[in-house]
Structure formats: structure tokens, C-alpha cells
C-alpha positions in Angstrom: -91.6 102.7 149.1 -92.5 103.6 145.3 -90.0 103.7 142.1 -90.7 107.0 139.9 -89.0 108.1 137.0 -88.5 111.9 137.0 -87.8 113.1 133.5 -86.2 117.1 133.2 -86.5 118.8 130.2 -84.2 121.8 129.6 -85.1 124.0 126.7 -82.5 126.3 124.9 -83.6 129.0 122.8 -81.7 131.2 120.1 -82.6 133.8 117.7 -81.1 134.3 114.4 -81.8 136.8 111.2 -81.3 135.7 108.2 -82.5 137.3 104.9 -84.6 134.8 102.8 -87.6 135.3 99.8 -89.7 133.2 102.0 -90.3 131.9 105.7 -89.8 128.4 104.4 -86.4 129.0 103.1 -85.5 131.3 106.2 -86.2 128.7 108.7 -84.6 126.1 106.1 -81.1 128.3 106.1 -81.0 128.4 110.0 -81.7 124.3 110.0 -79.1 123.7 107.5 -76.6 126.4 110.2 -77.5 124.5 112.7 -76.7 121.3 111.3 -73.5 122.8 110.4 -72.4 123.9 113.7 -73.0 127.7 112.8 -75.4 127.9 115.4 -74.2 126.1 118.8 -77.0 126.4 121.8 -75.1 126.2 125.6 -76.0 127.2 128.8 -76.0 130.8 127.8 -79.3 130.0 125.7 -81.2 128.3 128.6 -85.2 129.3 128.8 -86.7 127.0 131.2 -86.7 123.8 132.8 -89.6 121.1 133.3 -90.1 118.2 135.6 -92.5 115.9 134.9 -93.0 112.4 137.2 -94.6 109.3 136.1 -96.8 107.2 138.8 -95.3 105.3 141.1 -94.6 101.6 140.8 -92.6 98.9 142.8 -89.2 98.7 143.0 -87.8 96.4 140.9 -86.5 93.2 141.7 -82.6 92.9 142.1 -80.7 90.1 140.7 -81.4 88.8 137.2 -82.8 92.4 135.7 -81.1 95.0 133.9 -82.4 98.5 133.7 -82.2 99.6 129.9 -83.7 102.2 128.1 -85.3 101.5 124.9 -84.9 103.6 121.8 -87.9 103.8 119.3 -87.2 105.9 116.0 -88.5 109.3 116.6 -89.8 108.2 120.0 -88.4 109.7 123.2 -86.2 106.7 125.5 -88.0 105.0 127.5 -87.2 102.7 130.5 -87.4 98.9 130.3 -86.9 96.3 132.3 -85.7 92.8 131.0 -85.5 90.1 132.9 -84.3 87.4 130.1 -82.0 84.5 131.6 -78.1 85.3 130.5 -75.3 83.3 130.6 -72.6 84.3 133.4 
């Protein structure tokens, strides 16, 4: 038997009008809405979903590791395994 990670990406999807001079400062009122909770996105605004699966590998090892995921600025999470001695 393998291990796989199966990552699912959902993807919401909203239109809003605004009236602007510019396309910059259109799409730069309906950021600063949406980082203001005007616009909220729910399962109403669903478009698609995507599965993608990374190779397969061995199972880890039980017992001393610990499943993590590590978080790299403007990086998606990704799993790690650490297998550092702790103390009980």
C-alpha cells in the first residue's frame, strides 16, 4: 500500500459593478469591498472543483513522527514529516 496526498481546490466566483475612471481603481474598489466584508463568497458562488494527487510514497512510520504542515509566506501548505526526538 501507497500514501497520496489528494489536494481539492474549490473555486468561488462573484461578479460585481462598480463605477471607476479606470480598470485599476475598479478592481482596487472591489479588493478593498472584499477586504471589508462587503463582498462575502459561500456556497452559493461555487464554480468548480479540482482534484489533484501527488505520487505515491510509503506510509509513514508510526511512533516518534508527527504529521505537520508547513506554512511558507505566500507558498501553499505543504505536508512535513518530522521525526525530531521530544521529550514525553
Amino acid at each position: 500500500m501507497k500514501e497520496f496526498d489528494v489536494t481539492i481546490t474549490e473555486t468561488l466566483e462573484k461578479t460585481v459593478s462598480v463605477t471607476a475612471t479606470s480598470k485599476e481603481e475598479a478592481e482596487e474598489k472591489v479588493r478593498q469591498g472584499y477586504f471589508d466584508s462587503e463582498y462575502v463568497l459561500d456556497a452559493d458562488n461555487f464554480t468548480q472543483v479540482d482534484f489533484q494527487t501527488s505520487e505515491g510514497r510509503e506510509p509513514a512510520r508510526k511512533g516518534n513522527m508527527i504529521g505537520v504542515l508547513l506554512v511558507k509566506p505566500g507558498e501553499f501548505p505543504q505536508p512535513f514529516l518530522d521525526s525530531t526526538e521530544r521529550e514525553a
